[in-house]
N, C-alpha and C positions, 0 to 999 in steps of 0.2 A: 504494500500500500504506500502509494509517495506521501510523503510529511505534509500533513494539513500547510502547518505553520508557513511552511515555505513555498506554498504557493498562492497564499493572500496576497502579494506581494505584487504577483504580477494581473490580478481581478479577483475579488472576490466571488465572482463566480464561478471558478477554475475547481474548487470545493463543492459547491455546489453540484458539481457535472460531474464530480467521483462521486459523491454520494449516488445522485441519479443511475451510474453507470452499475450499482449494486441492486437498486431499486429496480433496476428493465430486469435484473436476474431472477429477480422473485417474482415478477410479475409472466417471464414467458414460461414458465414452468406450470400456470394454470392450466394448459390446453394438455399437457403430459397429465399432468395428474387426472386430469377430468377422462382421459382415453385408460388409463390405468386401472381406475376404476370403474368403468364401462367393461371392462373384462372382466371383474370382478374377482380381481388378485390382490385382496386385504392388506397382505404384508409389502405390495410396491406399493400400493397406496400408502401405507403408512413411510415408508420408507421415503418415498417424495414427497412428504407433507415434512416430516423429518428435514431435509434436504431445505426445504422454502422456509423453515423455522431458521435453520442456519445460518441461510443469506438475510433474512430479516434481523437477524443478531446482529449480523457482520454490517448490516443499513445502518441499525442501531448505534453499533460503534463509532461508526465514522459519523454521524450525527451529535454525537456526546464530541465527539472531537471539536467539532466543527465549531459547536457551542460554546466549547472553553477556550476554542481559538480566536474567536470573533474579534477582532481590535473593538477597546473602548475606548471614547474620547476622543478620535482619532477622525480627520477627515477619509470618509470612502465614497467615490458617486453615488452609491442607493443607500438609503436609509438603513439602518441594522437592524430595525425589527421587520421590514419588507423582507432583508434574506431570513429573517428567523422564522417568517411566517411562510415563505416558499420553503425553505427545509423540514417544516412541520408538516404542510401538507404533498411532500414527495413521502414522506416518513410515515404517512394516512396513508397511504397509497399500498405502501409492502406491509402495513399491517394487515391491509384487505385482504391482499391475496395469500395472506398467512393463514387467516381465520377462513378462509374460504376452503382452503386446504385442509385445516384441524377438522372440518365439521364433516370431511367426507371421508376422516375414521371411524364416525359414531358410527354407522349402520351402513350396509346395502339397501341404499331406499331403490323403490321402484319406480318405475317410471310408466310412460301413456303413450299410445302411438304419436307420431308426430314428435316427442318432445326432444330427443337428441340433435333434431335437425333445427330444432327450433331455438335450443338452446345454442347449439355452434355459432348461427345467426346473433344470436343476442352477444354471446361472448364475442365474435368478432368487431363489432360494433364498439363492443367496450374498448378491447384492445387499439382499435383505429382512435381510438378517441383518444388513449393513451399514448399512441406511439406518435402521436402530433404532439403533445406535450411535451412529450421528451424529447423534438426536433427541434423546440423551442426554445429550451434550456440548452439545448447543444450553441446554438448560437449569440447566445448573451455576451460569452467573451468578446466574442466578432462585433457583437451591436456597440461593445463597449470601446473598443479602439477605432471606431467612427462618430461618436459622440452622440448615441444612440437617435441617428437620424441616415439620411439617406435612404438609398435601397435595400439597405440590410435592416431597416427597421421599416419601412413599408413590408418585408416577406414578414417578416416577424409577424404584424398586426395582421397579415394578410392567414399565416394559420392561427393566429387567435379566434377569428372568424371561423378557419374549417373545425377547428377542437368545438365551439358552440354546435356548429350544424351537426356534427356526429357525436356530441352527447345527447342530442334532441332524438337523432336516429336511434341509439341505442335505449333512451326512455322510452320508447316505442315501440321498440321491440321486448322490452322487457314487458311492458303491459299486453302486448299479444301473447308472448309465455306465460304470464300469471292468467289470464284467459284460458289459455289452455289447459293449464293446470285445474283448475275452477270448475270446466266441464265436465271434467273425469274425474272429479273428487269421491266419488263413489266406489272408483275402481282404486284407488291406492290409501292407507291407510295414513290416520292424523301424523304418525310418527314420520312416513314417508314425504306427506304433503309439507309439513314444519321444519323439513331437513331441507327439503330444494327451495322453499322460499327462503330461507335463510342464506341459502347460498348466492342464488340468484340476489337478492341483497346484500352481500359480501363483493359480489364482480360486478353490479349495477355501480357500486361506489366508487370502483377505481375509477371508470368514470366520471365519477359525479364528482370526486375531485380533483381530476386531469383537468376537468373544465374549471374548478375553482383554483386553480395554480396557474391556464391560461389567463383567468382576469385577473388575478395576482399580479401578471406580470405586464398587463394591459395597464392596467392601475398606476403602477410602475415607472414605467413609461411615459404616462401620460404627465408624471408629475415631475419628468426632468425639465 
């Protein structure tokens, strides 16, 4: 892991984009675990739920870092509770797909016709919605050695816009899965039905706060 410390120096968001770069690890491990457990092999489930607890640690760590590293008192172009509040909600993010992972050790819940395809759907959605966020953060260094203006800050603003459209996509799709779910309530039991809406609200919020991290940094932005 490179030293926090010593790369405040040249952007504070050079930390930020390690942390991030921990965070995509726990996050692309959803779609594995979710195919793991579609076969119904308990122990690789558990084993990559295991696995995304790890990387969530290791989020963890470099987040405590980050925090004790912060310069106070000290001039920096963004405010220091703006990175503290993008670092919090990159750090919501791998606790999502953490707890989305723990909860598909409690049982073999069942499922509905339709619902695998439907849920790929919805998770896809999520993840696009995610993976603009993190194009975002990849380039703040960049935004930052242009004086956050030009053409590297019109792309910027310009996926700020796409992360809103396909969080909108993905609340959409998640209300047509809970739908579906709803219709079939008869055919899968309360323990089954309360294990996938919980999930399904565990990957709806990476999401839901991809897009609260892009207006973070719209926010951001607009107050230089």
């Amino acid at each position: 892991m490179r030293n926090i410390i010593s790369v405040f120096g040249r952007s504070p968001f050079v930390p930020l984009q390690m942390h991030m770069e921990k965070v995509v690890e726990c996050v692309e491990q959803i779609p594995v675990i979710i195919e793991l457990y579609r076969q119904g092999d308990s122990k690789k489930v558990e084993s990559a739920a295991a696995n995304i607890s790890k990387l969530e640690h290791q989020a963890d760590q470099i987040k405590h870092e980050i925090r004790n590293s912060l310069p106070r008192g000290l001039f920096m172009p963004v405010d220091r509770s703006k990175l503290l509040k993008i670092l919090a909600l990159q750090d919501g993010i791998a606790n999502r797909a953490e707890n989305a992972a723990v909860l598909l050790t409690f049982k073999q819940a069942k499922t509905v016709a339709g619902f695998d395809a439907a849920f790929d759907h919805f998770m896809g959605k999520c993840l696009e919605t995610f993976n603009l966020s993190r194009k975002i953060i990849g380039l703040l260094d960049e935004l930052l050695e242009t004086g956050f203006g030009g053409l590297e800050a019109d792309k910027v603003h310009e996926l700020i816009d796409d992360v809103g459209l396909k969080e909108h996509e993905a609340d959409v799709s998640q209300k047509e899965l809970l739908r579906l779910l709803l219709a079939h309530e008869d055919s899968i039991s309360y323990g089954d039905f309360f294990l996938w809406t919980r999930v399904i609200q565990q990957v709806s919020s990476i999401a839901d706060r991809s897009d609260k991290l892009a207006a973070t940094i719209r926010n951001t932005l607009e107050s230089k």
